[in-house]
Backbone as XML, in Angstrom:
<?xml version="1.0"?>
<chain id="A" units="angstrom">
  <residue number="1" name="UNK">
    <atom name="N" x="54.358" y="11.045" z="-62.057"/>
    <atom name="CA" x="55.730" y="10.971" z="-61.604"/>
    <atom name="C" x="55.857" y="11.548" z="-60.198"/>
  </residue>
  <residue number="2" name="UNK">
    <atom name="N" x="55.177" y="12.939" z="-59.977"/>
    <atom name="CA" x="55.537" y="13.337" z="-58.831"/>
    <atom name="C" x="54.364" y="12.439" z="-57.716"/>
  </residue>
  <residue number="3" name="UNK">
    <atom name="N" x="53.793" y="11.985" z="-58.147"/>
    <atom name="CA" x="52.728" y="11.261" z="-57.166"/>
    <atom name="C" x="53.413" y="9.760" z="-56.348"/>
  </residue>
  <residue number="4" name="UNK">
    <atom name="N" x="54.100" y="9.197" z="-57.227"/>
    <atom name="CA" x="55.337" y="8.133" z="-57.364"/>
    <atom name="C" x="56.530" y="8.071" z="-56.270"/>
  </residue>
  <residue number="5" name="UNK">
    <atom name="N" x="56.924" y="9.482" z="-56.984"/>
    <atom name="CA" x="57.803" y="10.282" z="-55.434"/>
    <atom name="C" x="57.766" y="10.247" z="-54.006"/>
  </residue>
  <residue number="6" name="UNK">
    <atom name="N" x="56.274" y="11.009" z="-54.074"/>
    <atom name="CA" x="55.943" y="11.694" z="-52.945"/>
    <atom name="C" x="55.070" y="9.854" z="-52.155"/>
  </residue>
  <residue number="7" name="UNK">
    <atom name="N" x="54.918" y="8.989" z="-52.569"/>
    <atom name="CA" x="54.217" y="8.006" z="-51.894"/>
    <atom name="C" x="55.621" y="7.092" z="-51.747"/>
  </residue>
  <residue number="8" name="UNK">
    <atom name="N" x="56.625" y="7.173" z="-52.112"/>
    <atom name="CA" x="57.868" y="6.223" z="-51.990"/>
    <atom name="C" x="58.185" y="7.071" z="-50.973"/>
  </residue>
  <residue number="9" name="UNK">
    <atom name="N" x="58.675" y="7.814" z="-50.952"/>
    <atom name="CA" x="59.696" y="8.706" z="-49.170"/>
    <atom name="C" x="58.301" y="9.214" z="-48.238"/>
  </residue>
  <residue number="10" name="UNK">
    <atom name="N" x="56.919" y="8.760" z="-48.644"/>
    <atom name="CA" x="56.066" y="8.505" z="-47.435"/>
    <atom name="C" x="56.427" y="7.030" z="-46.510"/>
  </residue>
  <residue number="11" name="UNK">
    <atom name="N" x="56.820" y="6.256" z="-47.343"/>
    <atom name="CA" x="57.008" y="4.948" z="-46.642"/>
    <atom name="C" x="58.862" y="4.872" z="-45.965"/>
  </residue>
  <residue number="12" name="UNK">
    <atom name="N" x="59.713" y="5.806" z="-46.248"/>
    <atom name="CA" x="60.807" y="5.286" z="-45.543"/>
    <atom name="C" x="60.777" y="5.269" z="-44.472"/>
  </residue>
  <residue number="13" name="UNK">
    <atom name="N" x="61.770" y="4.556" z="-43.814"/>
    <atom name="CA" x="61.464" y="4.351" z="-42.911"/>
    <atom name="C" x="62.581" y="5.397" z="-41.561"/>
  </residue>
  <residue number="14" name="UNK">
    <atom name="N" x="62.039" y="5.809" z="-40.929"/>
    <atom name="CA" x="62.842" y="6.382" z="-39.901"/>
    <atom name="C" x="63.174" y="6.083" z="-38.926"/>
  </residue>
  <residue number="15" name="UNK">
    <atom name="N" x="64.336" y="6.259" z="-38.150"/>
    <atom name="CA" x="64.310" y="5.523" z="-36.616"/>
    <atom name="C" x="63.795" y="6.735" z="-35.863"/>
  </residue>
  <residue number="16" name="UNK">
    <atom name="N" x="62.717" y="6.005" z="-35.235"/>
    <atom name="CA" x="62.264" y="6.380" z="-34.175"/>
    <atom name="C" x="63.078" y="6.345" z="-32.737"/>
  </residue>
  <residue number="17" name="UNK">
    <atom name="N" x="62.746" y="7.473" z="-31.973"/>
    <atom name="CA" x="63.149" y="7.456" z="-30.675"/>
    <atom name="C" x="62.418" y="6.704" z="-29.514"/>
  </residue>
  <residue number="18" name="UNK">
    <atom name="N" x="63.174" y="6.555" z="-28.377"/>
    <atom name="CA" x="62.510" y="5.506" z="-27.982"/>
    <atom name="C" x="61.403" y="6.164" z="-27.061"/>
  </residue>
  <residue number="19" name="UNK">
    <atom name="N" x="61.232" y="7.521" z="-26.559"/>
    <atom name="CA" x="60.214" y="8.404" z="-26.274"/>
    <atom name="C" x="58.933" y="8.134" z="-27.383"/>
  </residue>
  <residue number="20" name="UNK">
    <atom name="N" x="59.073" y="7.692" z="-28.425"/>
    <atom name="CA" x="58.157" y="8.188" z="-29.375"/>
    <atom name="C" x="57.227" y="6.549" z="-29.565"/>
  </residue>
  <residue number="21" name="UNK">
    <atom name="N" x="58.240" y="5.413" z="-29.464"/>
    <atom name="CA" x="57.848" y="4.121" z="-29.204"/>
    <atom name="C" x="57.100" y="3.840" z="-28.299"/>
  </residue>
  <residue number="22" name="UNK">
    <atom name="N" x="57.400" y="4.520" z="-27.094"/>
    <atom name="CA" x="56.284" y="3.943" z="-25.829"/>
    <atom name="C" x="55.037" y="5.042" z="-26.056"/>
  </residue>
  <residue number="23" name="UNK">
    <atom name="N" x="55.581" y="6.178" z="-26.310"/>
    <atom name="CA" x="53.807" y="6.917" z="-26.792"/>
    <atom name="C" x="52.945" y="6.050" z="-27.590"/>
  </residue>
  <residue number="24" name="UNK">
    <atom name="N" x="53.610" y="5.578" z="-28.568"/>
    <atom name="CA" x="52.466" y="4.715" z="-29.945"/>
    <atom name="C" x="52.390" y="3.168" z="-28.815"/>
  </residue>
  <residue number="25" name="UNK">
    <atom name="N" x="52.773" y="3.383" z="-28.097"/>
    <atom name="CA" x="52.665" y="1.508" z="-27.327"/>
    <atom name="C" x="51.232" y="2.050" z="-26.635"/>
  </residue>
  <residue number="26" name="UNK">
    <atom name="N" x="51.249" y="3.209" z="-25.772"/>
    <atom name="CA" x="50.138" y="3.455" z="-24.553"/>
    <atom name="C" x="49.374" y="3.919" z="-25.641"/>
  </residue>
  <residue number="27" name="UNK">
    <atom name="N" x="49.322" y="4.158" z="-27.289"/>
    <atom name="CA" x="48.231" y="4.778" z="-27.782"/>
    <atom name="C" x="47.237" y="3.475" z="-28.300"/>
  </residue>
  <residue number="28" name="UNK">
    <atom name="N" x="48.682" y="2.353" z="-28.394"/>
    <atom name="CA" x="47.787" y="1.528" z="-28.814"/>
    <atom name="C" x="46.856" y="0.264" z="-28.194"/>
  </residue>
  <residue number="29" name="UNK">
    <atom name="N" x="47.650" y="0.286" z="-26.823"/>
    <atom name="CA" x="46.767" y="-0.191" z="-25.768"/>
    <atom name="C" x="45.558" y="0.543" z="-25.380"/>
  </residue>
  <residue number="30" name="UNK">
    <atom name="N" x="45.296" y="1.975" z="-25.162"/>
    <atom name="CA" x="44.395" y="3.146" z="-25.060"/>
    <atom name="C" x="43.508" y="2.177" z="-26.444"/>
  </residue>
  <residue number="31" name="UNK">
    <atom name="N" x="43.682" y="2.315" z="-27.703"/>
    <atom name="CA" x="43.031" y="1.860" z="-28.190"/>
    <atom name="C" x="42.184" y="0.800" z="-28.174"/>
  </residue>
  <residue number="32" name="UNK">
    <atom name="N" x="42.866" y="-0.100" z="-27.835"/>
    <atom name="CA" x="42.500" y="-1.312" z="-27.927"/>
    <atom name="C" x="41.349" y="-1.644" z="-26.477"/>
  </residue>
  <residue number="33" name="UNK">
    <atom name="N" x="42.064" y="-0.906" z="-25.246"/>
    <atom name="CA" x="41.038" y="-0.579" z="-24.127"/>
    <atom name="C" x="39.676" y="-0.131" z="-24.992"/>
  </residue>
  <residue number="34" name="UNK">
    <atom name="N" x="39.851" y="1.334" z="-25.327"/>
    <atom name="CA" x="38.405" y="1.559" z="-25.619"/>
    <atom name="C" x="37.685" y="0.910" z="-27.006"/>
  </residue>
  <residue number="35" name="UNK">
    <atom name="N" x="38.275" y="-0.342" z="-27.610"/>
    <atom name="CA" x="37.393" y="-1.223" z="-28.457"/>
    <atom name="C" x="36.493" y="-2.091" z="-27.634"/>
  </residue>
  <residue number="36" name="UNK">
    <atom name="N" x="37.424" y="-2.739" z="-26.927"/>
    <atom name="CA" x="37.144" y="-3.729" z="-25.424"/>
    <atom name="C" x="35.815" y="-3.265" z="-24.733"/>
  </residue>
  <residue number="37" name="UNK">
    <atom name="N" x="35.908" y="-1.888" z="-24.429"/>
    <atom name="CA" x="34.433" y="-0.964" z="-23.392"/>
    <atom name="C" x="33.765" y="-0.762" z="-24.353"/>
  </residue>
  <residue number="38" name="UNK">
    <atom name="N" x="33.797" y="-0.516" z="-26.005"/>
    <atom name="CA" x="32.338" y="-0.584" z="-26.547"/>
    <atom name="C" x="31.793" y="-1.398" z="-26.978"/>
  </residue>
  <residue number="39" name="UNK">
    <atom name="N" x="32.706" y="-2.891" z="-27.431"/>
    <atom name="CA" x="32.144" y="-3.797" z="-27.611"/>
    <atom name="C" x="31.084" y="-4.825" z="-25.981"/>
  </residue>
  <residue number="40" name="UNK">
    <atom name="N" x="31.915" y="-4.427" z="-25.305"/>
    <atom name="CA" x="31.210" y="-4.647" z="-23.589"/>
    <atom name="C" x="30.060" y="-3.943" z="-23.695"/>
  </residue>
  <residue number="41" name="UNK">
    <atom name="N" x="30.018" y="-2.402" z="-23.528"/>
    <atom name="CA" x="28.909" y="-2.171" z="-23.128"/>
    <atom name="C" x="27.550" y="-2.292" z="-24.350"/>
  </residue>
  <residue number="42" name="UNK">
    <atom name="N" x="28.235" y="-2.425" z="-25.509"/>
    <atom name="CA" x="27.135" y="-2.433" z="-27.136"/>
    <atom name="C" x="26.938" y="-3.934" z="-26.606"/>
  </residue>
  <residue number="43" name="UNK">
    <atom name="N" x="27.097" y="-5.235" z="-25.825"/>
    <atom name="CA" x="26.581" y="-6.671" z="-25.437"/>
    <atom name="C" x="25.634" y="-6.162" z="-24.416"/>
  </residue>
  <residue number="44" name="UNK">
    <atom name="N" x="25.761" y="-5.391" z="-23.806"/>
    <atom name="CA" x="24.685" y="-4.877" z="-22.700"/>
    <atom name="C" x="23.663" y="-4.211" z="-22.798"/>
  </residue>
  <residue number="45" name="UNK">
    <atom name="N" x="23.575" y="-3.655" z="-24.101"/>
    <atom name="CA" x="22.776" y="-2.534" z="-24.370"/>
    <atom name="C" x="21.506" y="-2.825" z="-25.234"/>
  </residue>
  <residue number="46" name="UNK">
    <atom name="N" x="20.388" y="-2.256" z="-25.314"/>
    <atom name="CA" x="19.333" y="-2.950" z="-26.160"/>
    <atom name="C" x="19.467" y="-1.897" z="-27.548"/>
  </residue>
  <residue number="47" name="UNK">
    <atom name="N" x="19.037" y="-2.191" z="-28.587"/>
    <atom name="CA" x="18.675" y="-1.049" z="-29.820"/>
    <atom name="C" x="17.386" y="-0.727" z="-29.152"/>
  </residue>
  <residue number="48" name="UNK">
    <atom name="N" x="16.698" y="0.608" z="-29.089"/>
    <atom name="CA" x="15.276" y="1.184" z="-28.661"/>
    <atom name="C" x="14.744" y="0.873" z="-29.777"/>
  </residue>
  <residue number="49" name="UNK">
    <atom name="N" x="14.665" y="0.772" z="-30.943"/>
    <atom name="CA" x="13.876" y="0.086" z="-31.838"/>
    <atom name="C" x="13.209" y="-1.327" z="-31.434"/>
  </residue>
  <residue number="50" name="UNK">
    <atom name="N" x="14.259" y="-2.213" z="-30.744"/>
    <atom name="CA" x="13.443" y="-3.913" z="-30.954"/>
    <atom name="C" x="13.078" y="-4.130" z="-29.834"/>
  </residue>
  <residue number="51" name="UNK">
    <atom name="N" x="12.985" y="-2.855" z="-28.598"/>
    <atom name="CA" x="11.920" y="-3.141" z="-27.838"/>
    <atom name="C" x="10.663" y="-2.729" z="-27.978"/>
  </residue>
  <residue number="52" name="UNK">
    <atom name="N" x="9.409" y="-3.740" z="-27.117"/>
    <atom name="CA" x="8.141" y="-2.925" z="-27.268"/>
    <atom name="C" x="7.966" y="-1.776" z="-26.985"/>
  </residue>
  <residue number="53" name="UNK">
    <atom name="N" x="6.566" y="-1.281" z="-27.129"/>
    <atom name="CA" x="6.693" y="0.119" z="-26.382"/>
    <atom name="C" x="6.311" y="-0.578" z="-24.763"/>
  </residue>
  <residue number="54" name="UNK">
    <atom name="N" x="6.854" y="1.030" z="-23.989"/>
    <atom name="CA" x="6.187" y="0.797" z="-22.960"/>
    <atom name="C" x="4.976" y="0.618" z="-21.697"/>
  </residue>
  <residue number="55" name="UNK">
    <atom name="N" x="4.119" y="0.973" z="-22.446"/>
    <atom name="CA" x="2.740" y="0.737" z="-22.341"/>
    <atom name="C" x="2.990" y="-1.055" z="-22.145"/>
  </residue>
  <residue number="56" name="UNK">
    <atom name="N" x="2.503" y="-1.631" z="-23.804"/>
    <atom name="CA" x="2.997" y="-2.683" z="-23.463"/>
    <atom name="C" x="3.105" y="-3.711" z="-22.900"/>
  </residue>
  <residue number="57" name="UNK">
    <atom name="N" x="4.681" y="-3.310" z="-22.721"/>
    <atom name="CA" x="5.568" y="-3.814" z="-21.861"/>
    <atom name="C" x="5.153" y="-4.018" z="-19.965"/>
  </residue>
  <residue number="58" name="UNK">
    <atom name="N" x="4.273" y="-2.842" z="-19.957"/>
    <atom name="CA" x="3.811" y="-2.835" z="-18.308"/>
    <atom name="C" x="2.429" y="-3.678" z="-18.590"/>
  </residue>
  <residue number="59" name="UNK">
    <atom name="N" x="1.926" y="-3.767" z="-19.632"/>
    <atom name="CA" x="0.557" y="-4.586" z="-19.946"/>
    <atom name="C" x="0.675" y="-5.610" z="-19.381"/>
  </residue>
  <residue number="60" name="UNK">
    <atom name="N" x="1.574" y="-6.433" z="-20.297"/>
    <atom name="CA" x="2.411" y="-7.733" z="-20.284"/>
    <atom name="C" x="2.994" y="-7.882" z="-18.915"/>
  </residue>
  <residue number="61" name="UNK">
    <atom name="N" x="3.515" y="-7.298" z="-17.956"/>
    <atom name="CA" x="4.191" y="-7.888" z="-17.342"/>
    <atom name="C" x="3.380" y="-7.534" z="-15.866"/>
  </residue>
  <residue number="62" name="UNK">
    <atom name="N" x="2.129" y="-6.557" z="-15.725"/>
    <atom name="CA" x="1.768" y="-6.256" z="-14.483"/>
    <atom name="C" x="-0.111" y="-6.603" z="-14.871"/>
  </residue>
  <residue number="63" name="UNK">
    <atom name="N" x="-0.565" y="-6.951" z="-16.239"/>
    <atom name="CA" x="-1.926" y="-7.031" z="-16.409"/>
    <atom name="C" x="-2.619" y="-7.776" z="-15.855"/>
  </residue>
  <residue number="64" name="UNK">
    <atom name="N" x="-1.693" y="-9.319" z="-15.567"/>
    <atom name="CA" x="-2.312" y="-10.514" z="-15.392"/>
    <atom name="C" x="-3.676" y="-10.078" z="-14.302"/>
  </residue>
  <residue number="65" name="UNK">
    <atom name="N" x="-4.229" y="-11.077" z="-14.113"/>
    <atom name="CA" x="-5.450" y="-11.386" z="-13.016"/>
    <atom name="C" x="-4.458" y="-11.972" z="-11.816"/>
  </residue>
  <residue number="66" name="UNK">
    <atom name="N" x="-4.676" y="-11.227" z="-10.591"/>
    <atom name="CA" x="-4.315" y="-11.712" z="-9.370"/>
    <atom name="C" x="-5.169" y="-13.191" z="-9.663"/>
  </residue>
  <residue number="67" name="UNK">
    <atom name="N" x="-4.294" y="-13.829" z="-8.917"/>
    <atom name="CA" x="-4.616" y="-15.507" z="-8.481"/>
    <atom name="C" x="-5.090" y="-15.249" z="-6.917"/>
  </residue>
  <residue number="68" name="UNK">
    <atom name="N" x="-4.531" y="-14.572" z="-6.094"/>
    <atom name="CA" x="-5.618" y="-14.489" z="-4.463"/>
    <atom name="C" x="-6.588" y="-13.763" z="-4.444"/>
  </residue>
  <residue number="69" name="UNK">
    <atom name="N" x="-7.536" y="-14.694" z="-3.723"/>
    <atom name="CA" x="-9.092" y="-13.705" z="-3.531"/>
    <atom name="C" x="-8.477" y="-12.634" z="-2.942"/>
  </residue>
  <residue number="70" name="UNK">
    <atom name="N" x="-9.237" y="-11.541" z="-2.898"/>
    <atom name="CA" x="-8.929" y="-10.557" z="-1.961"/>
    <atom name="C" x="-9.627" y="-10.584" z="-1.007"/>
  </residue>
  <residue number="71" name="UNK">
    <atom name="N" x="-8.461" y="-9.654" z="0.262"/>
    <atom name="CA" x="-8.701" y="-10.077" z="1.975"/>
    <atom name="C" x="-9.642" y="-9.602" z="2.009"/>
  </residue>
  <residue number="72" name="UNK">
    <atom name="N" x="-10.171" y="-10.687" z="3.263"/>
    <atom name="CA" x="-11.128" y="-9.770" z="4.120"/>
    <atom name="C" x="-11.188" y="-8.167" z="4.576"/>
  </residue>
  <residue number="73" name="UNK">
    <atom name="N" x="-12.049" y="-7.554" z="4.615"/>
    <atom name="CA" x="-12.137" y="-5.948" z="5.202"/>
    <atom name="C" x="-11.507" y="-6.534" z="6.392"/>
  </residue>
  <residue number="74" name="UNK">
    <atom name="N" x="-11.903" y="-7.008" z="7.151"/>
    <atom name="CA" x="-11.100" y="-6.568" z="8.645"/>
    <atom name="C" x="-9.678" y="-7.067" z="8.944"/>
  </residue>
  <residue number="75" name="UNK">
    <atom name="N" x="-8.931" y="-7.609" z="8.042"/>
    <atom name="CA" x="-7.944" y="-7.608" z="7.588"/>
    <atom name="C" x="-6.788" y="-7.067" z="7.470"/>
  </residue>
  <residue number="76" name="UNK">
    <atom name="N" x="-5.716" y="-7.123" z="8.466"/>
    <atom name="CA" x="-4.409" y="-6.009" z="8.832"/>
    <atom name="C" x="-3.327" y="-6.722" z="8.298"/>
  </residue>
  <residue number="77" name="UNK">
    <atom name="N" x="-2.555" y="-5.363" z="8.032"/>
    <atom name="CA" x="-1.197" y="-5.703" z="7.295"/>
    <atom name="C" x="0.111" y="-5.637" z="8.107"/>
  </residue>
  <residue number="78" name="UNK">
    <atom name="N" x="0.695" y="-6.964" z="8.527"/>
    <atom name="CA" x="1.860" y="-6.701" z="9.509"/>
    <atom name="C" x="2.965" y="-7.479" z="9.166"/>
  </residue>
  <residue number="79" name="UNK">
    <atom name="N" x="4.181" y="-6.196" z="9.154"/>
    <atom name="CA" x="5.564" y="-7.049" z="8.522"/>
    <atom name="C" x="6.058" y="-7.798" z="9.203"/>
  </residue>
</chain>
């Protein structure tokens, strides 16, 4: 019975002031901003689990065999 009560005059309803309306407006834009920036930056971001390691990763991407002979010794380097 008293549980009945106390969850019926949780729901009446009150008038709000209009100070109190634009707080819950900027709380709920604030919100909705920072869903927006974690769903953005969680599209940008990798899990560190489903990358390789980095060893690796530098194997793979710097191991290959050069394709040019290498220069001649007397051979200068000019930008």
């Amino acid at each position: 019975m008293y549980l009945s009560f106390a969850a019926s005059s949780f729901f009446v309803r009150v008038p709000m002031k209009r100070s109190k309306k634009i707080f819950l407006a900027f709380v709920a834009v604030f919100v909705v901003m920072l869903v927006v920036l974690s769903v953005d930056i969680s599209r940008k971001t990798t899990f560190p689990g489903s990358k390789s390691q980095l060893k690796e990763r530098i194997k793979k991407q710097f191991g290959k065999k050069d394709t040019v002979r290498s220069a001649p010794a007397n051979a200068t380097h000019r930008p």
